[in-house]
TIGU-535240 format. One line per field, with one value per residue (C-alpha): residue number from 1; residue in three letters; x, z, y. Coordinates in pm, 1 decimal, padded with zeros to 6 digits. Layout:
! TIGU-535240
seq = [NUM, ...]
type = [ala, ...]
u = [X, ...]
w = [Z, ...]
v = [Y, ...]
***
This chain:
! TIGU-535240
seq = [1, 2, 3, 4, 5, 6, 7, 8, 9, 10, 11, 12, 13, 14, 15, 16, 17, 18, 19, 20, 21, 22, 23, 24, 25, 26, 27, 28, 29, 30, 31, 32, 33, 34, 35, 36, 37, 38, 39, 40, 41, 42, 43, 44, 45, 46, 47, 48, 49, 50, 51, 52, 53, 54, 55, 56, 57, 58, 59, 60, 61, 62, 63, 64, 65, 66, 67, 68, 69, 70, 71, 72, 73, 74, 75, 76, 77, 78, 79, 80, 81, 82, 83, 84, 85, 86, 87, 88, 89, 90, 91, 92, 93, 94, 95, 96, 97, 98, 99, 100, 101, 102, 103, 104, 105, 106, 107, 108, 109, 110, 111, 112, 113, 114, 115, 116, 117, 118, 119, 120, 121, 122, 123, 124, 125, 126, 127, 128, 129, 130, 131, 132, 133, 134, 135, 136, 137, 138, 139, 140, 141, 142, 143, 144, 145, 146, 147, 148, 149, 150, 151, 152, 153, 154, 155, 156, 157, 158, 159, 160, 161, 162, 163, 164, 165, 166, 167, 168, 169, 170, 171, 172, 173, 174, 175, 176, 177, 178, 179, 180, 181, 182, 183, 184, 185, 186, 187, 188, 189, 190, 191, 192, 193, 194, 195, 196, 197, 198, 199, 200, 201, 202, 203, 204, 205, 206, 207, 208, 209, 210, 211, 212, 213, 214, 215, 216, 217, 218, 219, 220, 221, 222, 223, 224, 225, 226, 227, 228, 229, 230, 231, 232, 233, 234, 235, 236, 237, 238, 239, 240, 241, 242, 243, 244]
type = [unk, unk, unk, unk, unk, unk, unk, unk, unk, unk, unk, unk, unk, unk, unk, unk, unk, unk, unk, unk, unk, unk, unk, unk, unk, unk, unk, unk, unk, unk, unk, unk, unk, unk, unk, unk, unk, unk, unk, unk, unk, unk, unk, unk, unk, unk, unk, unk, unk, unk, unk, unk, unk, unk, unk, unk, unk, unk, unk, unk, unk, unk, unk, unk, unk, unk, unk, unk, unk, unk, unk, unk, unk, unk, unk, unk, unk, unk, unk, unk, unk, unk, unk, unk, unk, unk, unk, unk, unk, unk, unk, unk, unk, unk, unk, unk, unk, unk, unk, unk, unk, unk, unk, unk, unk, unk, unk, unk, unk, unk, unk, unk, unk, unk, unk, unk, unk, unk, unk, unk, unk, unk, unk, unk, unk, unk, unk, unk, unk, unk, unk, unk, unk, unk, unk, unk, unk, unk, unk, unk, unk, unk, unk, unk, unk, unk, unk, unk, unk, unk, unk, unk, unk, unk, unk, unk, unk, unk, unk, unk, unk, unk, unk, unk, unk, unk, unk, unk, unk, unk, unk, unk, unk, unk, unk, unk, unk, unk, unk, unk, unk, unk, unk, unk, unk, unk, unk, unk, unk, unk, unk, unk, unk, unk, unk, unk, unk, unk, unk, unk, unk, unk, unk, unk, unk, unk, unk, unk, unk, unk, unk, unk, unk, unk, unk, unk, unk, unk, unk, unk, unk, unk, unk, unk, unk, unk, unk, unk, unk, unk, unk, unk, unk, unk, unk, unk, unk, unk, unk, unk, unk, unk, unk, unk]
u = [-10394.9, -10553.4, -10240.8, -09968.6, -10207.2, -10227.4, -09824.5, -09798.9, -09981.6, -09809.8, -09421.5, -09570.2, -09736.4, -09386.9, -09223.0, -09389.3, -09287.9, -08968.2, -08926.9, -08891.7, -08620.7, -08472.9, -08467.6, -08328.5, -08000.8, -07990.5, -08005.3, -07743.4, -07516.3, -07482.0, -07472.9, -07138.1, -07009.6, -07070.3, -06865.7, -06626.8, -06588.4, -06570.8, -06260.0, -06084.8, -06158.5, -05920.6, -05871.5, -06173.8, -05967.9, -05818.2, -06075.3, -05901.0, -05998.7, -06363.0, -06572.3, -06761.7, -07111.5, -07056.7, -07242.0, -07524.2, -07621.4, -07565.8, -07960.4, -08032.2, -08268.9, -08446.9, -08237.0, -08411.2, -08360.0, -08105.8, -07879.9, -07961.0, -07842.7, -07543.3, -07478.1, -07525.6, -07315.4, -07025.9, -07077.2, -07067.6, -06700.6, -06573.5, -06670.8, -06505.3, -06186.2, -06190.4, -06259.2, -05989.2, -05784.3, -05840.4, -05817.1, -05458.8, -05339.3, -05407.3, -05308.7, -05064.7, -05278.9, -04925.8, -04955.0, -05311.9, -05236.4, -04991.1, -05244.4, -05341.6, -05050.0, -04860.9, -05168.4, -05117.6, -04729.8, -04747.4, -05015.2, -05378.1, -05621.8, -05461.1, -05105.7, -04884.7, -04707.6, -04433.0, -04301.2, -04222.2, -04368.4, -04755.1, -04950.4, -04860.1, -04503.2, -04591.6, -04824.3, -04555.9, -04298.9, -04520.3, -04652.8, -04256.6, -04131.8, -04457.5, -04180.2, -03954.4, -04242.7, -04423.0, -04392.5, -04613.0, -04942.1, -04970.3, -04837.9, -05052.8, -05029.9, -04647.3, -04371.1, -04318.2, -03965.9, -04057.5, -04276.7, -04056.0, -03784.2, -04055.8, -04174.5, -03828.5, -03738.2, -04048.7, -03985.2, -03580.0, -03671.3, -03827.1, -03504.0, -03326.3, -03212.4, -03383.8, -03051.0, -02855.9, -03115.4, -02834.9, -02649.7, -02819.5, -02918.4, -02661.8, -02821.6, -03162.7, -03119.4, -03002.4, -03214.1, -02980.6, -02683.5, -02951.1, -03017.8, -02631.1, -02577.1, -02876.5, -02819.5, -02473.8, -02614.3, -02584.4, -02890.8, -03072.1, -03359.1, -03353.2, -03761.1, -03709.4, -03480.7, -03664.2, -03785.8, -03565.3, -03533.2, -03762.7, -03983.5, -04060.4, -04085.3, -04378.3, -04548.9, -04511.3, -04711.9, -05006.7, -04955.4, -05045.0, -05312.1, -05512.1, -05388.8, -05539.4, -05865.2, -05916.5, -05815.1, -06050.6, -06368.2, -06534.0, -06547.9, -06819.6, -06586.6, -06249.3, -05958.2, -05826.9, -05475.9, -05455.9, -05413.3, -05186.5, -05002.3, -04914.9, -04785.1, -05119.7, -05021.3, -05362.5, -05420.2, -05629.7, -05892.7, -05810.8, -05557.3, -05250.1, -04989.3, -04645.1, -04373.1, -04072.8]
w = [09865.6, 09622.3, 09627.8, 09577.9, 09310.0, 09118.7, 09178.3, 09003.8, 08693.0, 08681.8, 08626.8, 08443.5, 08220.9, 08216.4, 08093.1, 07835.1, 07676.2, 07726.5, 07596.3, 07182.4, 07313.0, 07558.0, 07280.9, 06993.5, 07275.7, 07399.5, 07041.6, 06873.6, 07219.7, 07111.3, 06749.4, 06851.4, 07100.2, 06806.5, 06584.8, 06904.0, 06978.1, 06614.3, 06493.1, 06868.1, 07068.0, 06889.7, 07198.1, 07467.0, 07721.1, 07716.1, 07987.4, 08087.7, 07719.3, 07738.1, 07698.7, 08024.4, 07841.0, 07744.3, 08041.2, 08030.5, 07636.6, 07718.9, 07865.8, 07530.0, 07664.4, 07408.6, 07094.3, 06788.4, 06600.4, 06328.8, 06670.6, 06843.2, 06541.7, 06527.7, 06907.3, 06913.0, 06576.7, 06796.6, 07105.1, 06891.3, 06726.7, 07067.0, 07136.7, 06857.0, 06883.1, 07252.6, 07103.4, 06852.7, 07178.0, 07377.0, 07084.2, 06994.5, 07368.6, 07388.5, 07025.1, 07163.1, 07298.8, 07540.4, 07702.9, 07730.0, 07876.6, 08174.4, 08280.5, 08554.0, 08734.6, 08616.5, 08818.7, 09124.1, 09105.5, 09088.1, 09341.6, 09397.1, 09702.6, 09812.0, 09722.4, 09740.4, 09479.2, 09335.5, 09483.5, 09217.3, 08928.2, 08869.7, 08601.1, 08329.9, 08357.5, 08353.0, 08078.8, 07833.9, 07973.8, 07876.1, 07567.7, 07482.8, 07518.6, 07603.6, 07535.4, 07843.9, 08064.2, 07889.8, 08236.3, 08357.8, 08166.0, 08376.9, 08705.5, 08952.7, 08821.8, 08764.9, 09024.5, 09284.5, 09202.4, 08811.3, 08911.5, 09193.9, 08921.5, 08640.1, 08899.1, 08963.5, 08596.3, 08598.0, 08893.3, 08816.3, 08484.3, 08634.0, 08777.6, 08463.0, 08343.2, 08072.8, 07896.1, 07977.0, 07978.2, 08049.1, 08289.2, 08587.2, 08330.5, 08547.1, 08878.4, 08784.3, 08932.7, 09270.3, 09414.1, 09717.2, 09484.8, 09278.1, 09595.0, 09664.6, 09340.9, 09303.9, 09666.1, 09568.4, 09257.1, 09260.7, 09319.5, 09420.6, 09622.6, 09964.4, 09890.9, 09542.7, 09672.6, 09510.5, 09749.6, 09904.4, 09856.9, 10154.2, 10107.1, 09741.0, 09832.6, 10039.7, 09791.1, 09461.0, 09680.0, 09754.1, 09422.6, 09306.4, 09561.5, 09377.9, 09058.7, 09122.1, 09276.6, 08961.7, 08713.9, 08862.7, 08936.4, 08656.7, 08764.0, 08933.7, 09190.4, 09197.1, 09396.7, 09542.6, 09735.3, 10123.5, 10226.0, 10486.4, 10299.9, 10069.8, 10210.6, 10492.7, 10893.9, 11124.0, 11377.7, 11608.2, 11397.1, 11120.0, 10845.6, 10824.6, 10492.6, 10636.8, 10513.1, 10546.8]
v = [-10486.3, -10229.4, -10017.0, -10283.2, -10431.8, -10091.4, -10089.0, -10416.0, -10309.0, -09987.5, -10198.4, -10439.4, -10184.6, -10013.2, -10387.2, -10419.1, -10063.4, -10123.6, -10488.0, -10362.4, -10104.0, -10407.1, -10685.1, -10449.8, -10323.0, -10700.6, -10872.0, -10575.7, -10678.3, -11096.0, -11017.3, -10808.8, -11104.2, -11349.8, -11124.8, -11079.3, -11469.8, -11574.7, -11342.2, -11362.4, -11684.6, -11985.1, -12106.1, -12233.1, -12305.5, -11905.2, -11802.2, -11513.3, -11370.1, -11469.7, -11157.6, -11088.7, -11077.6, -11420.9, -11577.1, -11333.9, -11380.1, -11757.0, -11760.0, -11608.6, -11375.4, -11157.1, -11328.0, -11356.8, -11689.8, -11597.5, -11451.9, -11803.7, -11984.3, -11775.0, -11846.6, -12211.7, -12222.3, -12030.5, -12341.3, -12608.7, -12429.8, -12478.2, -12785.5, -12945.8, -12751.4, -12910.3, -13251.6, -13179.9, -13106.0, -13359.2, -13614.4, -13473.4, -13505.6, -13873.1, -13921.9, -14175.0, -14480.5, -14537.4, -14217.7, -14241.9, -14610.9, -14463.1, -14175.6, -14337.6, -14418.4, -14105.3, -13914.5, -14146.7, -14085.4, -13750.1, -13612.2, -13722.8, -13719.5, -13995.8, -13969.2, -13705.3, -13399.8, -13416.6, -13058.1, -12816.5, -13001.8, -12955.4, -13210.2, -12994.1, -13007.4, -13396.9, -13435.7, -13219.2, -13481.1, -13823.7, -13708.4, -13612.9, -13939.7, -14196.6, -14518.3, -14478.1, -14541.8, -14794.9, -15016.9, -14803.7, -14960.6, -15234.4, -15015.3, -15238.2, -15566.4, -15581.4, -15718.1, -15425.0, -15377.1, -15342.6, -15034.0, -14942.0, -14889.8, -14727.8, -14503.4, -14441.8, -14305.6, -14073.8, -13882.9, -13836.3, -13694.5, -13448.4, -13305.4, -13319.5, -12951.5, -12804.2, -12747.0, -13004.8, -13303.7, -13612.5, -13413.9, -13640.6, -13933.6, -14188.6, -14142.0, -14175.8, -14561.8, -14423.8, -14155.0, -14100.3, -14016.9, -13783.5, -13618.7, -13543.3, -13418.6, -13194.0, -13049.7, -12936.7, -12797.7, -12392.2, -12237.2, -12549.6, -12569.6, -12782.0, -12775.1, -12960.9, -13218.6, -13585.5, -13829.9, -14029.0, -14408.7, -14509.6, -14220.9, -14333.5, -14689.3, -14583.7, -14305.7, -14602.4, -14860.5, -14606.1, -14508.3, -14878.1, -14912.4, -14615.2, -14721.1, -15005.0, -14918.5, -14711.2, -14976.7, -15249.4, -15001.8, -15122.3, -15513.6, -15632.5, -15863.5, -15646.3, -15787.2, -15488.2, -15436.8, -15444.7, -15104.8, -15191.3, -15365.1, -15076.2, -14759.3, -14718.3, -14793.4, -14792.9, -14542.1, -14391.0, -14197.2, -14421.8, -14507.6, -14305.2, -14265.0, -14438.3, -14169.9, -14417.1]
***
């Protein structure tokens, strides 16, 4: 006991020397990243560019108060350029209105992706042009054959060529003629072949059935879709997605 109690006054005798040194290297380190994150970081979301340091000086250990100022004044710069960003992504209160359904359309945990196409591909494609799939506000409420048919015009304008954007603009009411044209495309993917017209019908009714689940979780008595009823079959260990 005497020994490791004459150990412990020996490091923290040792601790204390050091701190002036440790707080001088430590506070000249942030006032760098500062510099560093003030002249280089315009964007917060450009992790790959974040200076490794960042999440040590974020404790800010040993930081005198002009250097915690500085730091705090640096986190609150990013956190109104991301409220700047998120503001100007759902500028348009349509786009902002479809979200929902656009996320249950194109992959969630209970629907399936879209192959090829991940949510930013979709999000550049609704803010583009939010009017064509205005139908999509009211995505679970609607007649099924009203978002049948919106659902419909999202996913084929996926498949539309970058260059040549009207090239498949006639078959986007008949996915089975979309599906002959595109396979006998050159260089076309089997794997990105759309859905076909049973396959959607299934994958827009659990999309409503989530759309829906999300759109009425506020209300205290919800009427909520029949899962069975919309794209779900029962099974043994439990309900199972019905795939056409």
């Amino acid at each position: 006991m005497i020994a490791r109690a004459c150990l412990v006054q020996v490091d923290d005798q040792c601790h204390d020397e050091a701190k002036p040194a440790a707080m001088k290297r430590d506070g000249k380190h942030v006032q760098d990243l500062i510099v560093y994150i003030t002249e280089n970081m315009t964007n917060p979301f450009d992790v790959d560019n974040h200076p490794r340091q960042l999440i040590n000086i974020s404790t800010g250990l040993h930081a005198s108060h002009d250097i915690e100022e500085s730091l705090l004044k640096s986190v609150e710069t990013g956190r109104t350029r991301m409220k700047i960003f998120v503001e100007s992504s759902l500028s348009t209160d349509k786009a902002a209105n479809i979200l929902p359904a656009v996320h249950a359309l194109t992959g969630c945990d209970t629907t399936s992706a879209i192959f090829g196409f991940g949510k930013k591909t979709v999000f550049k494609l609704i803010r583009k042009s939010p009017s064509k799939f205005t139908n999509l506000q009211n995505f679970d409420k609607i007649d099924f054959s009203t978002s049948l048919s919106a659902a419909r015009e999202l996913i084929s304008s996926f498949y539309d060529p970058k260059d040549m954007k009207d090239k498949f603009a006639s078959s986007h009411v008949d996915l089975n003629k979309l599906r002959v044209k595109l396979a006998t495309c050159k260089d076309t993917s089997l794997l990105r072949l759309k859905p076909s017209k049973p396959a959607l019908k299934e994958h827009v009714l659990r999309s409503c059935l989530q759309t829906n689940i999300w759109m009425s979780s506020h209300l205290d008595h919800p009427n909520p879709l029949f899962p069975y009823e919309n794209g779900w079959k029962k099974s043994s260990h439990g309900p199972d997605p019905v795939y056409f």
